[in-house]
TORMARTOR-434498 format. One record per residue (C-alpha): y, z, x negated. Coordinates in steps of 0.25 Angstrom, whole numbers, padded with zeros to 4 digits, always signed. Layout:
! TORMARTOR-434498
YZX/...
END
This chain:
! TORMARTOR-434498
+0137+0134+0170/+0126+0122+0173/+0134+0109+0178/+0127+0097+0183/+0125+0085+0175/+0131+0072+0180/+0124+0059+0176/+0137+0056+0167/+0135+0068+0161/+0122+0063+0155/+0125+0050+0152/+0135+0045+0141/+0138+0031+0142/+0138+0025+0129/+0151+0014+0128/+0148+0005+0116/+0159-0006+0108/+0150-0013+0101/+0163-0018+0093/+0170-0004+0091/+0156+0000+0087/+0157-0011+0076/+0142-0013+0077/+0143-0026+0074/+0131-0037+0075/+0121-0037+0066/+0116-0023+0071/+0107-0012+0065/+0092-0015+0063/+0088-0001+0062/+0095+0011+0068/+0102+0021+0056/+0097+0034+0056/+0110+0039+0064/+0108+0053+0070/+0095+0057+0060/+0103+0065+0050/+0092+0074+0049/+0082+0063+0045/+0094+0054+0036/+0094+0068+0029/+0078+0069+0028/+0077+0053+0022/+0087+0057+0011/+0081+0068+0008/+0066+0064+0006/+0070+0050+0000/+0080+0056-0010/+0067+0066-0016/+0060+0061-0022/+0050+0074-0026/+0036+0074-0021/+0034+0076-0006/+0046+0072-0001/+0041+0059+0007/+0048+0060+0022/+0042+0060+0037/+0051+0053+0048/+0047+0058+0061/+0055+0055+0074/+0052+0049+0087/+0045+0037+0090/+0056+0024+0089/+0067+0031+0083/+0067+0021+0072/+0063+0029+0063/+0055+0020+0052/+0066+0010+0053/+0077+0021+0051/+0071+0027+0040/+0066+0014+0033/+0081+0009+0034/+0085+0022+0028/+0077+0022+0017/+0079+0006+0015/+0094+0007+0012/+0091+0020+0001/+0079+0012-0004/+0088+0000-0007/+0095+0010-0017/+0085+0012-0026/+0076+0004-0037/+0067-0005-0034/+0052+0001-0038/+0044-0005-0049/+0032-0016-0047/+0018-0012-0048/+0007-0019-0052/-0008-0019-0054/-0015-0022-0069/-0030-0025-0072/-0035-0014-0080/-0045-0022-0092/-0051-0009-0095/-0054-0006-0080/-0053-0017-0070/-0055-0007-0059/-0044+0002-0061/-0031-0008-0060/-0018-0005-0070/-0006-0002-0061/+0007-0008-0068/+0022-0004-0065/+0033-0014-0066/+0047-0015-0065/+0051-0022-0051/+0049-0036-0051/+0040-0037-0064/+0026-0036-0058/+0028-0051-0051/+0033-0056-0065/+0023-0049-0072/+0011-0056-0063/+0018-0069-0065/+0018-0067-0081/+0003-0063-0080/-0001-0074-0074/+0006-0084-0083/+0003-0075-0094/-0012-0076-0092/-0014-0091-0088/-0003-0095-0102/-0016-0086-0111/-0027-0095-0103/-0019-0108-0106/-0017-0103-0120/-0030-0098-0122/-0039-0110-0118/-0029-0117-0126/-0030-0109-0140/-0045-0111-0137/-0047-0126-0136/-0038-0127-0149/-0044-0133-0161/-0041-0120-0170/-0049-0111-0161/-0060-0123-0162/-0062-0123-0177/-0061-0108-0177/-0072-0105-0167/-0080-0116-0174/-0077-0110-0191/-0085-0097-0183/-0095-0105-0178/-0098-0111-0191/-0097-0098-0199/-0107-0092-0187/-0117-0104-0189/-0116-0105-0205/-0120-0090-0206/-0130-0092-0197/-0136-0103-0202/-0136-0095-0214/-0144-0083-0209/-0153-0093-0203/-0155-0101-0216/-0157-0088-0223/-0168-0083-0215/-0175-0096-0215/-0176-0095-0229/-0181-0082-0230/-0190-0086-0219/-0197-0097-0229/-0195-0090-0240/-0204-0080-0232/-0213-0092-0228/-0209-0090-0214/-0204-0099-0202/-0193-0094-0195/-0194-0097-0178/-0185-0094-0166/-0186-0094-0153/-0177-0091-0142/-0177-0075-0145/-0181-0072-0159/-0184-0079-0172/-0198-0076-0180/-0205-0081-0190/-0217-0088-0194/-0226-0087-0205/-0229-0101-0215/-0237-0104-0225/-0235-0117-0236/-0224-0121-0226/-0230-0121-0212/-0229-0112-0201/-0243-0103-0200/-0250-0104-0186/-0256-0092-0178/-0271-0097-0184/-0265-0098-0197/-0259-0086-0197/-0271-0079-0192/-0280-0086-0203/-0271-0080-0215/-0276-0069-0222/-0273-0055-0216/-0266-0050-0227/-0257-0065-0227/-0255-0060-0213/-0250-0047-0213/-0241-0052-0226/-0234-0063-0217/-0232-0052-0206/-0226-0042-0213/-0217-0053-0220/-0213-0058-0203/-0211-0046-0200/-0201-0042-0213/-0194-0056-0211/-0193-0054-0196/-0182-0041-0202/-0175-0052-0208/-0174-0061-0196/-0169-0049-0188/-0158-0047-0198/-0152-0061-0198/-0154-0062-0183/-0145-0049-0183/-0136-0055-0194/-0136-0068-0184/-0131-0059-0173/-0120-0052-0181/-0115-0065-0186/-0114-0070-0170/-0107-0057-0167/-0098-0060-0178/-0096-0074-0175/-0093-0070-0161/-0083-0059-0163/-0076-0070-0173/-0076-0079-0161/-0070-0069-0152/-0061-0065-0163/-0057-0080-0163/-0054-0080-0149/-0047-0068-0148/-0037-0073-0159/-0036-0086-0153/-0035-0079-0139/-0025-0068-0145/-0015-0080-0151/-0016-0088-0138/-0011-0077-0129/-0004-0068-0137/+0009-0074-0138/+0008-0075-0120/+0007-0060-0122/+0016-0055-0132/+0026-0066-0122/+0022-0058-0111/+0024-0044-0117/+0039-0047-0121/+0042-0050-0107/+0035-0036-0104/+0040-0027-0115/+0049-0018-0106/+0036-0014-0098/+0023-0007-0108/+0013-0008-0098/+0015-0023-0096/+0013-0026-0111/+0000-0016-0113/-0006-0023-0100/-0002-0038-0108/-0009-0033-0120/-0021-0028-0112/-0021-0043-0106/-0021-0049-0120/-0032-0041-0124/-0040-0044-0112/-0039-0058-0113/-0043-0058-0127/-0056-0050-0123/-0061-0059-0113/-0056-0072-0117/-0070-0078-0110/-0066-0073-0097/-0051-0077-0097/-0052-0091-0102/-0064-0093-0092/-0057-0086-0081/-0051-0097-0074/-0066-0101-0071/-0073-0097-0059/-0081-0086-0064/-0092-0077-0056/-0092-0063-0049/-0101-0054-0057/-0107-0041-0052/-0093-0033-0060/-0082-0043-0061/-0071-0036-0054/-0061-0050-0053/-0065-0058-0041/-0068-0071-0044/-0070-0069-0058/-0054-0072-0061/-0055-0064-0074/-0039-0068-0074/-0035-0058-0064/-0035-0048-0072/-0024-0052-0078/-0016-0052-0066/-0004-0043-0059/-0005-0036-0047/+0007-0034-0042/+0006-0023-0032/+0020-0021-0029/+0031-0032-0030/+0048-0026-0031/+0052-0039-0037/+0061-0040-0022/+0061-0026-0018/+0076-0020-0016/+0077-0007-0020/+0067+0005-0016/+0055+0000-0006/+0054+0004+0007/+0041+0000+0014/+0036+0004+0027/+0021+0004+0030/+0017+0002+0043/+0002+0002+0041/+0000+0012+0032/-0015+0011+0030/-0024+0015+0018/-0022+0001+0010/-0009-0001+0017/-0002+0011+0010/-0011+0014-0004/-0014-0002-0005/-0029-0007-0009/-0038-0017-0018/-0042-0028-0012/-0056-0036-0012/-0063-0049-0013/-0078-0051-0007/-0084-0059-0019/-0098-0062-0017/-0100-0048-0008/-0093-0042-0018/-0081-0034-0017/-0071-0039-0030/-0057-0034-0032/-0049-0033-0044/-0032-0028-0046/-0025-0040-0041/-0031-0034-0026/-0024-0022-0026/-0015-0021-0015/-0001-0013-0014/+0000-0002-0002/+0015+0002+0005/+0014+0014-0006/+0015+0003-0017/+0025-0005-0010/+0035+0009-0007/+0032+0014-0021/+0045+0017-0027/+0053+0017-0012/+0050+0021+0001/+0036+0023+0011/+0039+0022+0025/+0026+0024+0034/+0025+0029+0048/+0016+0040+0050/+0009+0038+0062/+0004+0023+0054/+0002+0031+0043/-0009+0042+0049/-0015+0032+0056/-0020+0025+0044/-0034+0034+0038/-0030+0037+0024/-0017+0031+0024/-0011+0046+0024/-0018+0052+0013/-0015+0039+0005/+0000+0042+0007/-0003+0056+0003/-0010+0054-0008/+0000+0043-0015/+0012+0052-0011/+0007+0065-0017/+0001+0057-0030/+0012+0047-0032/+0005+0036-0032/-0003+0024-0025/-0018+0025-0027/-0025+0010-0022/-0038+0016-0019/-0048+0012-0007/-0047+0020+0005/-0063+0024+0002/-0060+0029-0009/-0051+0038-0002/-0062+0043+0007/-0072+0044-0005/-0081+0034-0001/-0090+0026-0010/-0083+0011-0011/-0086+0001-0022/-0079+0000-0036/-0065-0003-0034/-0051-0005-0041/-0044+0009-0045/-0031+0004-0046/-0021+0013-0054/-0012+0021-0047/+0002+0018-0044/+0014+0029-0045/+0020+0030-0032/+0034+0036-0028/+0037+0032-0015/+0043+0040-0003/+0036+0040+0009/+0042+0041+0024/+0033+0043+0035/+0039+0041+0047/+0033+0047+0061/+0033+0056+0072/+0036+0070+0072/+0021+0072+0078/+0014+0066+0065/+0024+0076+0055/+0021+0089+0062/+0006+0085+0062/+0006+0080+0047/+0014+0093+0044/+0006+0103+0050/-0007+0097+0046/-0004+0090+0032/-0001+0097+0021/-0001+0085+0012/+0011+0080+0023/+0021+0092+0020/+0019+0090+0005/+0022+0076+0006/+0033+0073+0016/+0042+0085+0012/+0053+0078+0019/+0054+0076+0037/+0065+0066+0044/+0065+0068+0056/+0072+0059+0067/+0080+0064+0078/+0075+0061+0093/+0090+0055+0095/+0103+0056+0090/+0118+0058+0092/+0125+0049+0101/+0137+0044+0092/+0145+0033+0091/+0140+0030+0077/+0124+0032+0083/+0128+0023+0095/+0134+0012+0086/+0121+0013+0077/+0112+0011+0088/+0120+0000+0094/+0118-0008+0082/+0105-0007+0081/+0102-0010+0095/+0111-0023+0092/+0104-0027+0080/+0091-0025+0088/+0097-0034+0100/+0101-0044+0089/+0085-0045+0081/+0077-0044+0095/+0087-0056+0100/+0092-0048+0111/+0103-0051+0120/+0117-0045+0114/+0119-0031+0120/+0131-0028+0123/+0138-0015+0121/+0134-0009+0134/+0119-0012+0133/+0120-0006+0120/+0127+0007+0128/+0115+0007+0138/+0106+0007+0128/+0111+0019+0120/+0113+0026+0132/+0098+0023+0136/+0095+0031+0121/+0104+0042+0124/+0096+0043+0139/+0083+0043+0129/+0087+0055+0119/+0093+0064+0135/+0105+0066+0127/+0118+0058+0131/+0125+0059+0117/+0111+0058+0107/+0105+0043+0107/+0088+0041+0106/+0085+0039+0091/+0072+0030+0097/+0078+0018+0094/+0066+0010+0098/+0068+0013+0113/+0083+0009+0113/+0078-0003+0105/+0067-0007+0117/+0077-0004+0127/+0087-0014+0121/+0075-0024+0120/+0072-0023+0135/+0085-0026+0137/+0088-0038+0131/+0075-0042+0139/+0082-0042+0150/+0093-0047+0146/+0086-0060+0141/+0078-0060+0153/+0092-0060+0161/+0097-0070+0151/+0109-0061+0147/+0116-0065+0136/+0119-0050+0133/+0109-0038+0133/+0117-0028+0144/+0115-0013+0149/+0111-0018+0161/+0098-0025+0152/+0099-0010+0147/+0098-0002+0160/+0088-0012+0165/+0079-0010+0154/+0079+0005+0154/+0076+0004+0170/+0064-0007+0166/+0060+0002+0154/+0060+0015+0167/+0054+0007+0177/+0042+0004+0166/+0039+0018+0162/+0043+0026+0176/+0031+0024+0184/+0026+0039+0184/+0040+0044+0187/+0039+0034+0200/+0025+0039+0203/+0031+0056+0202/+0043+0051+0210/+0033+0046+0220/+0025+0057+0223/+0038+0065+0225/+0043+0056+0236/+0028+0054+0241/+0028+0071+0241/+0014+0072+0231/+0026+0078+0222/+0033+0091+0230/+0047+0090+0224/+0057+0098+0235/+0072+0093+0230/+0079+0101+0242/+0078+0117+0245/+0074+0129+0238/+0061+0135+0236/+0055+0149+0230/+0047+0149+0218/+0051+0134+0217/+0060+0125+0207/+0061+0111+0204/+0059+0106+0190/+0060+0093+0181/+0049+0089+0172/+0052+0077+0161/+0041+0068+0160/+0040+0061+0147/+0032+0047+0149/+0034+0042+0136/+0044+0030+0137/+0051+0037+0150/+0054+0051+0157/+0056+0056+0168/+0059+0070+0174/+0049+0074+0184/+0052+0085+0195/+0042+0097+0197/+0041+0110+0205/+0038+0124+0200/+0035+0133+0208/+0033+0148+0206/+0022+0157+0209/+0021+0171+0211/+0010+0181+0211/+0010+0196+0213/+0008+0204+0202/+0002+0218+0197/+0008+0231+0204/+0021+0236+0197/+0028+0230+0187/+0025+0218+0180/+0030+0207+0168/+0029+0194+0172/+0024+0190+0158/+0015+0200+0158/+0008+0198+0171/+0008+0183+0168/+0004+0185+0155/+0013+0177+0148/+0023+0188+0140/+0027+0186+0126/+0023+0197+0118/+0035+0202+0109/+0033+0212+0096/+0045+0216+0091/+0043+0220+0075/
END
């Protein structure tokens, strides 16, 4: 039997004690995820696997709260777990364009800057100081000397040859010759010419067998400044190799628990020692040539640290939300200089991206940002299904042709991912992305509204308190608190289920305390509240009052009394976006005569249902 409805029948009065309640007054900042069992159990279960694919998608309604819930959620399981190691970038000497990636214990990668730092600018004071000392002087100089006696004698000794051959030795800038004598004095060209033929072709053939013997000691010259070189860089290397040695092995012993910090010290040392010009003259301003690849020709800087990602304060697992996920923004990128029209870059301009910051926690990207972004998607893809973050320009992507650039190594990832968004962008990215189902195994997916409980109405009243409290509002009292839930119950059309868009119970308590500032009440009331849903109407309504004006005007036939045949009133809903409203229509029935003899209505209408039983 259908009864009729009264107005008490659809409306439940909510009666709230805010002291029985025990709500207390610092209030909730975000509303618990009270009433979404379904997606509690969906969180636990996608951040409790940790196998491949199962990263989660969030969907729900528009101002549900949902990126707050979830990120609070995962917050309080985050601060359970480790902190995540540092991660750091290294100059690579054997290939500057492809930079070293280094993993540190949390915390280690600022100290191990620092220490870089001091480290290198104790070997320049140490080696500037072992090279002005007296010791190194004298033993550069007992080179020198044994360089200048031996040459001296190879000079002595072809000049002696060269009299004994009766020939003067001469030099000019490019090459020494000789000339021929006779008694003592040089020939000219006319006496040369006046000799005998015989005497001639005599003295050439002895030029030309003594011109062997000046190639020999010119070579034997060269070899004995090779020598003397490599005995000054022999020198230096050991003076070098004492000066810095003992900052190194210091070094090392403070590092001895990590190998790869101790084979990157040893590369330093080596380093140093092979360009011992370039590191003492570093400080100096030096030129850009055609391939240096350190700006501003600080040859130091490949010495330095990059620290990409600092957990030295981080409290457990990260949690970071990204709320523009672009390109760069998520993979990070290498940054550049403009040096005289000339792009430069080196290690220490690599930049982090939000995957580098969640690695070892927890993602959190909404996925309407996230698809608005070109490439951004693929990105995301790519570093979840590899396990790791690629820093890579976004041409490169695309396959275009860019200039020479820095291939930094690849860091592993492991990271959970949470895209949170509508249902709309799910279904779409499920039905048309294959890549999507393989990735985000795991749904969540928040309800519309939710139970109407004492422990659910306490929950929102202190989160509605706590937002009165931050947004400086007038104290609401326990009734406006009352009008507002019963406002969220009138929004999910169920008298014992509550909206879970928190938002809009959120606005509707700031228009209130409008009011109530503008009145100069000393406490926000439900009257503020039933004026601000009214104001909130009146603002949104004007079709509604434009349909209920052609009614009373007639250009909208409504008959409200009497009965008609083939005739019935009806109520439409119409959904304007922030308001609706039930709209009245009329259907009417036509009717048409149809073939002789029996018919079927579906049939003749052609609009039966075919039914094969099998």
């Amino acid at each position: 039997m259908i009864s009729k409805l009264t107005a008490e029948d659809l409306r439940k009065p909510c009666r709230l004690d805010l002291q029985t309640l025990n709500l207390g007054s610092g209030g909730e900042s975000v509303v618990p995820m009270f009433g979404q069992e379904r997606a509690r159990e969906a969180l636990s279960l996608g951040l409790g696997l940790h196998a491949d694919g199962f990263n989660i998608y969030v969907s729900g309604e528009q101002g549900a709260g949902k990126l707050r819930s979830v990120e609070a959620f995962i917050t309080g399981l985050a601060a359970t777990e480790p902190v995540p190691d540092d991660h750091c970038y290294l100059h690579c000497f054997s290939d500057p364009y492809q930079p070293r990636y280094l993993k540190l214990p949390a915390g280690r990668a600022v100290t191990f800057r620092k220490d870089m730092k001091t480290l290198i600018k104790s070997a320049v004071q140490a080696l500037l100081k072992a090279f002005e000392h007296d010791d190194y002087a004298e033993r550069r100089q007992q080179i020198h000397s044994r360089f200048e006696v031996r040459q001296a004698e190879l000079q002595q000794q072809l000049v002696t040859e060269a009299n004994r051959e009766q020939f003067l030795l001469k030099q000019n800038a490019w090459e020494v010759y000789t000339m021929p004598m006779k008694d003592g004095q040089p020939l000219t060209d006319e006496a040369f010419a006046a000799l005998p033929v015989a005497e001639q072709e005599d003295i050439r053939k002895r030029q030309e067998a003594f011109g062997a013997r000046i190639q020999r000691v010119m070579l034997e010259t060269r070899h004995l400044e090779k020598e003397t070189a490599a005995a000054f860089a022999r020198l230096e290397s050991e003076v070098a190799g004492y000066a810095i040695t003992n900052l190194i092995t210091e070094m090392e012993e403070r590092y001895m628990d990590l190998p790869a910090v101790v084979s990157h010290l040893q590369e330093v040392k080596q380093d140093i020692l092979d360009n011992l010009a370039e590191f003492l003259i570093s400080q100096k301003p030096q030129p850009v040539t055609g391939n240096h690849i350190l700006p501003q020709g600080d040859f130091l800087r490949r010495y330095e640290v990059n620290v990409l990602v600092d957990n030295s304060r981080q409290q457990g697992a990260p949690v970071v939300i990204e709320r523009n996920p672009t390109y760069n923004n998520l993979v990070g990128k290498v940054e550049k200089e403009t040096m005289m029209g000339t792009l430069v870059t080196d290690f220490t301009m690599i930049r982090k991206g939000s995957l580098h910051s969640a690695n070892g926690g927890y993602l959190l990207i909404r996925a309407e940002e996230l698809l608005r972004n070109p490439l951004a998607w693929d990105a995301l893809k790519r570093a979840i299904r590899d396990r790791q973050a690629v820093i890579e320009e976004a041409a490169d992507q695309l396959g275009y042709l860019t200039t020479r650039s820095l291939k930094p190594e690849p860091i592993p990832l492991m990271v959970k991912v949470v895209v949170v968004g509508s249902e709309m962008y799910h279904d779409v990215l499920h039905a048309y992305d294959p890549d999507f189902r393989a990735l985000f195994k795991v749904k969540a997916a928040f309800d519309t509204d939710v139970a109407r409980t004492d422990d659910h109405v306490a929950a929102y009243a202190r989160f509605l308190l706590h937002q009165a409290e931050t947004s400086a509002l007038p104290g609401p009292d326990a009734d406006a608190i009352a009008g507002i839930l019963e406002h969220g119950a009138r929004l999910a059309g169920d008298r014992d289920r509550i909206t879970s868009r928190v938002e809009s119970l959120t606005d509707l308590l700031q228009e209130a305390g409008h009011y109530a500032r503008k009145e100069g009440s000393p406490s926000l009331t439900r009257a503020h509240v039933l004026r601000a849903v009214e104001q909130h109407f009146h603002r949104s309504n004007l079709v509604l009052k434009k349909l209920q004006k052609m009614i009373a005007r007639g250009q909208l036939m409504i008959d409200v009394t009497g009965a008609h045949e083939g005739q019935v009133n009806g109520l439409s809903v119409a959904d304007m976006g922030d308001i609706a409203f039930g709209r009245p229509i009329r259907s009417t029935a036509s009717v048409n005569p149809g073939k002789a003899g029996i018919v079927a209505i579906e049939r003749e209408a052609q609009r039966g249902i075919r039914t094969e039983l099998r």
